[in-house]
N, C-alpha and C positions, 0 to 999 in steps of 0.2 A: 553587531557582532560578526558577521559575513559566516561563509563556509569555511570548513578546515580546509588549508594548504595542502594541497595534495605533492607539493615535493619538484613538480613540473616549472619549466621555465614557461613562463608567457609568450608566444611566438606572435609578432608581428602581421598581420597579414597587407600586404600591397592594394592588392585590388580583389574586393570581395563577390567579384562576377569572372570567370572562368570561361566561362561558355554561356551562346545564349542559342536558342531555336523559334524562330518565328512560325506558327504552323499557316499552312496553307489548305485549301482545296482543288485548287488548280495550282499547278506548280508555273506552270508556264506563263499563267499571267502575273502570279507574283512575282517572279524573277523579273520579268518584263517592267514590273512597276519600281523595284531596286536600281534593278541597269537605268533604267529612266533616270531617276531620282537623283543619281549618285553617276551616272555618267561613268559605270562599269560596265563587266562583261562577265557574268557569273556564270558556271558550269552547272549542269544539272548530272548529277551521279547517282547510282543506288548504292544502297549498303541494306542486308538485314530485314527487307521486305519495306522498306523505306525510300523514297527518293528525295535528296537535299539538291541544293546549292549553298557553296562555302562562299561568303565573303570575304575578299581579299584582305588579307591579314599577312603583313609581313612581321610584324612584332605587335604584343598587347593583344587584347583579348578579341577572342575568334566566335564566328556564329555562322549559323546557317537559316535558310528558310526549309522545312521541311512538309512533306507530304508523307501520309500513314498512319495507322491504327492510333488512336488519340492523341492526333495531333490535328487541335481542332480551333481557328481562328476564335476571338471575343475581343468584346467592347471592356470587358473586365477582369479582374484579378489580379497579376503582377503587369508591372508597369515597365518596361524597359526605354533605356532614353539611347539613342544612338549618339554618337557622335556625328555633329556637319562639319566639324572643321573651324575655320577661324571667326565663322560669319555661316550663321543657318539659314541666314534669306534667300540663298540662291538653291540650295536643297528642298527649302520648304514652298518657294515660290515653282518646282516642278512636282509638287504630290497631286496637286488635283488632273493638271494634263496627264500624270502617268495613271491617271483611275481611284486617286485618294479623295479623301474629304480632309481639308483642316477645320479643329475642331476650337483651337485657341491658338491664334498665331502670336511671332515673337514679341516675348515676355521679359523683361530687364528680373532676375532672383535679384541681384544687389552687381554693385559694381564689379566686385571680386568676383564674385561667382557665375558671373555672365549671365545670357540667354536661354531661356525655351519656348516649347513648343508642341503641341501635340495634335496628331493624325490619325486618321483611318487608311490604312492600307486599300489595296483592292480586295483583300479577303477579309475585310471586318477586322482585323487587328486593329486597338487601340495602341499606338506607341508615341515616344514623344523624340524630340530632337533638342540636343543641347551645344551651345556654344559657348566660349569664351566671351565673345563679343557681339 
């Protein structure tokens, strides 16, 4: 039978992540371990009793690592997959020299759907990395 129609049009959503925040302990070694990884150069800013770093995001969706009251690294709970680009082997094959652990290196989902991957950062974050190919 479903719900009554409330009269609303269905809106679309593009991409259902917005924003992401990686937390940290040391902010400086996380950055360090990003810039490593990814072969950037990330700013470290406060805002709010807070200190981030914004990764470079010219278009599509923006994140930071962050340092501050609960924002607190784990091996658990939401799961975020970064983007490596075309090919996550040259991304993932720099986590351990930048102070990560790999915990399941690259993984064929299906042909469409590409590549993963998942990692421990240098602050105990569980994250994974995905590609195309």
């Amino acid at each position: 039978m479903g719900l009554p129609s409330t009269g609303r049009k269905k809106v679309k959503i593009k991409n259902y992540v917005s924003w992401f925040e990686i937390p940290a302990l040391n902010l400086d070694r996380a950055v360090s371990f990003y810039n490593h990884i990814y072969g950037i150069e990330m700013k470290i800013m406060n805002a709010g009793g807070y200190s981030m770093a914004l990764f470079p995001a010219d278009n599509g969706i923006g994140g930071a690592i962050v340092l501050g009251e609960g924002s607190i690294p784990s091996e658990t709970g939401t799961l975020v997959y970064l983007n490596a680009g075309r090919d996550l082997a040259p991304v993932l094959g720099r986590v351990e020299a930048a102070g990560g652990r790999i915990i399941m290196g690259k993984t064929l989902i299906s042909p469409d759907d590409g590549h993963f991957a998942l990692f421990i950062d240098s602050e105990g974050n569980k994250l994974a990395l995905h590609s195309n190919s």
